[in-house]
PAGURO-514135 format. One record per residue (C-alpha): residue in one letter; chain; x, y, z; residue number from 1. Coordinates in steps of 0.05 Angstrom, whole numbers. Layout:
BEGIN
<rec residu="A" chaine="A" px="X" py="Y" pz="Z" num="NUM"/>
...
//
This chain:
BEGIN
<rec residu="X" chaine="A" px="-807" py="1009" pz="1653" num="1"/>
<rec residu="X" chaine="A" px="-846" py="991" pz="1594" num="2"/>
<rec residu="X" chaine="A" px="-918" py="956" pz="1609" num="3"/>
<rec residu="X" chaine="A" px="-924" py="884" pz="1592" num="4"/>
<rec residu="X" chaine="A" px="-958" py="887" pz="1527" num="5"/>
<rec residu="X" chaine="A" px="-899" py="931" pz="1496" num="6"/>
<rec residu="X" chaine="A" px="-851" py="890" pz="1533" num="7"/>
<rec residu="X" chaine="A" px="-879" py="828" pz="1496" num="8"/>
<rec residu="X" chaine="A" px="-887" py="856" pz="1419" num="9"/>
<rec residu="X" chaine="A" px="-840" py="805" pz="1402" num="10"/>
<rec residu="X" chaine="A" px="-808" py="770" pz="1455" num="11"/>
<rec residu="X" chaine="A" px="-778" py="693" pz="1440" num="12"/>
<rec residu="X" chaine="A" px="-784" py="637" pz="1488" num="13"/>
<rec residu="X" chaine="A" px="-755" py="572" pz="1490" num="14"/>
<rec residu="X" chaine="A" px="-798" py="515" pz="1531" num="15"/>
<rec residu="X" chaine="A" px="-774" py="445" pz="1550" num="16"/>
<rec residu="X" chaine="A" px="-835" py="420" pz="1591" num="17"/>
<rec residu="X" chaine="A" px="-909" py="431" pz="1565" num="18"/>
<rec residu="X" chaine="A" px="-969" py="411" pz="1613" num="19"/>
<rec residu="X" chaine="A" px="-1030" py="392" pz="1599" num="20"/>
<rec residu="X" chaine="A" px="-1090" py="354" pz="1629" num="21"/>
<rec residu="X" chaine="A" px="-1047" py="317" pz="1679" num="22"/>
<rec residu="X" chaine="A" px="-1000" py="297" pz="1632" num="23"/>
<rec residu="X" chaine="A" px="-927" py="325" pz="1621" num="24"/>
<rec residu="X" chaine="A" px="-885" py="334" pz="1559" num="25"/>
<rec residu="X" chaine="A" px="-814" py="328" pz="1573" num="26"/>
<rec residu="X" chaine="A" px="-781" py="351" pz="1512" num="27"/>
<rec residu="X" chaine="A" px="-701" py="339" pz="1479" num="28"/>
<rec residu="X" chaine="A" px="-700" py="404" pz="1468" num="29"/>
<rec residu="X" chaine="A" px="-717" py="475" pz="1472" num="30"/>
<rec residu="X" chaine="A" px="-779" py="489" pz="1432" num="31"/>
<rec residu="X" chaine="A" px="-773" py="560" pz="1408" num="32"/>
<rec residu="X" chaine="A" px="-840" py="605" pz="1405" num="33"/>
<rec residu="X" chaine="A" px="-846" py="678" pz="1394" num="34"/>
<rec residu="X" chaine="A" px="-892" py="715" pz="1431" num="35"/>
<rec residu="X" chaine="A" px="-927" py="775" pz="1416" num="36"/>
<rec residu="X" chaine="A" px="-992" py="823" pz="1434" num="37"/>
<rec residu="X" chaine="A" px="-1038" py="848" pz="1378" num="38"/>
<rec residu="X" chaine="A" px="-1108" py="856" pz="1418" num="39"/>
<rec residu="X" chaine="A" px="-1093" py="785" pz="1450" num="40"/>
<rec residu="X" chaine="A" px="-1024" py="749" pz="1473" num="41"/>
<rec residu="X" chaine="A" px="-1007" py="707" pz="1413" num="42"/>
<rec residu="X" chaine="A" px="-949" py="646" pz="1415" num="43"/>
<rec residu="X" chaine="A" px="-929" py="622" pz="1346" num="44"/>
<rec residu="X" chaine="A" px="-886" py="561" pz="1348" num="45"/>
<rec residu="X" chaine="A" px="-860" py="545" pz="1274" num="46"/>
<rec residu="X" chaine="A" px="-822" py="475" pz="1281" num="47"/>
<rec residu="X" chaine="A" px="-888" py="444" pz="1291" num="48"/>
<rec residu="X" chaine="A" px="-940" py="507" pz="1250" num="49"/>
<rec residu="X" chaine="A" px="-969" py="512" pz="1309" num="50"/>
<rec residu="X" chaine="A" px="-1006" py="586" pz="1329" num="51"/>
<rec residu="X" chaine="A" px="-1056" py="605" pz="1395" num="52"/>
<rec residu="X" chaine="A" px="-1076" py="659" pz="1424" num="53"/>
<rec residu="X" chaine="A" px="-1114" py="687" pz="1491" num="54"/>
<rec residu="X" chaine="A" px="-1135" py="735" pz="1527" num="55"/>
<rec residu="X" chaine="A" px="-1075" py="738" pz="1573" num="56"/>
<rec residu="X" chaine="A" px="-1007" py="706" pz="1573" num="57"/>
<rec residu="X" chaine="A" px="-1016" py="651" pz="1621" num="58"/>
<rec residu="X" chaine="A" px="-1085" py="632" pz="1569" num="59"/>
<rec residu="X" chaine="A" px="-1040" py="639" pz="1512" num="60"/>
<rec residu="X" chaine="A" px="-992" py="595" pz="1542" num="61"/>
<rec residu="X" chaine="A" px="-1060" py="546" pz="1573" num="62"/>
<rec residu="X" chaine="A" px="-1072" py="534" pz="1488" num="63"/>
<rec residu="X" chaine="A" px="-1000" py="524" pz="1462" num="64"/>
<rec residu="X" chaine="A" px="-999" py="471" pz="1517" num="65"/>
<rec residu="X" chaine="A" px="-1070" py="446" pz="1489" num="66"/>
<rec residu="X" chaine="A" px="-1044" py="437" pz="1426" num="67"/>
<rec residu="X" chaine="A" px="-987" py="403" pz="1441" num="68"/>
<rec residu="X" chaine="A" px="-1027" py="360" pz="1472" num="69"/>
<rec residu="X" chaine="A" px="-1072" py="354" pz="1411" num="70"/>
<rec residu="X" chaine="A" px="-1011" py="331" pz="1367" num="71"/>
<rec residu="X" chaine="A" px="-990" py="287" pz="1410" num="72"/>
<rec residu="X" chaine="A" px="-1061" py="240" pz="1410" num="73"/>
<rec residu="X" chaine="A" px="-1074" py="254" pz="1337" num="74"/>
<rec residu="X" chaine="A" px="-1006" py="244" pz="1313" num="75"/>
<rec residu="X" chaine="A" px="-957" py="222" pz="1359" num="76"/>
<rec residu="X" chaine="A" px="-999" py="162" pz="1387" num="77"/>
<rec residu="X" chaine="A" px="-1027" py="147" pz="1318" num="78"/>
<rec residu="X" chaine="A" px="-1017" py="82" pz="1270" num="79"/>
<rec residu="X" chaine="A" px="-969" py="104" pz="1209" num="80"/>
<rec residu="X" chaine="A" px="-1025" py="67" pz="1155" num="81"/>
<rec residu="X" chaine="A" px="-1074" py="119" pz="1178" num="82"/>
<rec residu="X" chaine="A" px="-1033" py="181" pz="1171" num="83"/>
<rec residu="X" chaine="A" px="-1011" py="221" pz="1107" num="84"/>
<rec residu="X" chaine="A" px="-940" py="224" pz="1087" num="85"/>
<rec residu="X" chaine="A" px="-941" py="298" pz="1113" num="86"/>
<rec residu="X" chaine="A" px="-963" py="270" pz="1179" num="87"/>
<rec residu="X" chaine="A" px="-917" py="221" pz="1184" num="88"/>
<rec residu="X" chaine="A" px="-872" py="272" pz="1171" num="89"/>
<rec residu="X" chaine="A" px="-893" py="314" pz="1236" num="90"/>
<rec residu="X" chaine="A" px="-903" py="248" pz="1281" num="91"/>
<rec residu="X" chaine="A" px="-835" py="236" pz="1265" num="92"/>
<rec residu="X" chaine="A" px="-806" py="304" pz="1289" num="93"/>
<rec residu="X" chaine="A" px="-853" py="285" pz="1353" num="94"/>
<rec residu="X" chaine="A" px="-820" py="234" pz="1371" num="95"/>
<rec residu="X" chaine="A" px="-746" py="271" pz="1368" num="96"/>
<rec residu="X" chaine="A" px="-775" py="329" pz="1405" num="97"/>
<rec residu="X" chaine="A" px="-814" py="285" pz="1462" num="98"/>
<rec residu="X" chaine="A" px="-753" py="259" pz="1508" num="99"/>
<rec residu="X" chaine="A" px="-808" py="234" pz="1561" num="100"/>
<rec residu="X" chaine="A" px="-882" py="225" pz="1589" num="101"/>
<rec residu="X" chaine="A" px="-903" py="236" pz="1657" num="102"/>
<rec residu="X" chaine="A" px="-971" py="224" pz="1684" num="103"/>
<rec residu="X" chaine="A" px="-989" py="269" pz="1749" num="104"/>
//
């Protein structure tokens, strides 16, 4: 059996639920990451150019959920007049990708 970090050059996941700070992302649909180890566990999530990193998977996975998070106050939540037409763009796709809320 091959040890984790080999395991996980590479490995694609797809995620439907994100969690963070008490609050959790239900999503439409699978959002497709690729994980890999280079010295740390890195996720890269292209639909949304999103990249973290830690110093073990579960970390890695503690900071992809962080910024989620992140776009969802900065971008999601805010007015279109105070956004660029690139981050309209990206609120946009938020909303299609965000199916629900749930506060714990």
């Amino acid at each position: 059996m091959l040890p984790l970090t080999t395991a996980l050059h590479h490995a694609p996941r797809a995620i439907d639920v994100l969690r963070h700070d008490g609050l959790v992302f239900i999503l439409t649909e699978k959002l497709v990451t690729d994980v890999s180890f280079e010295d740390l566990f890195i996720i890269r999530c292209e639909t949304l150019d999103l990249t973290v990193w830690g110093q073990t998977l579960t970390e890695a996975e503690d900071a992809l959920a962080f910024g989620f998070y992140s776009l969802y106050q900065n971008y999601y939540l805010e007015d279109d007049d105070k956004l660029t037409a690139d981050a309209r763009q990206l609120k946009a796709r938020l909303h299609t990708l965000i199916l629900d809320t749930v506060q714990l």
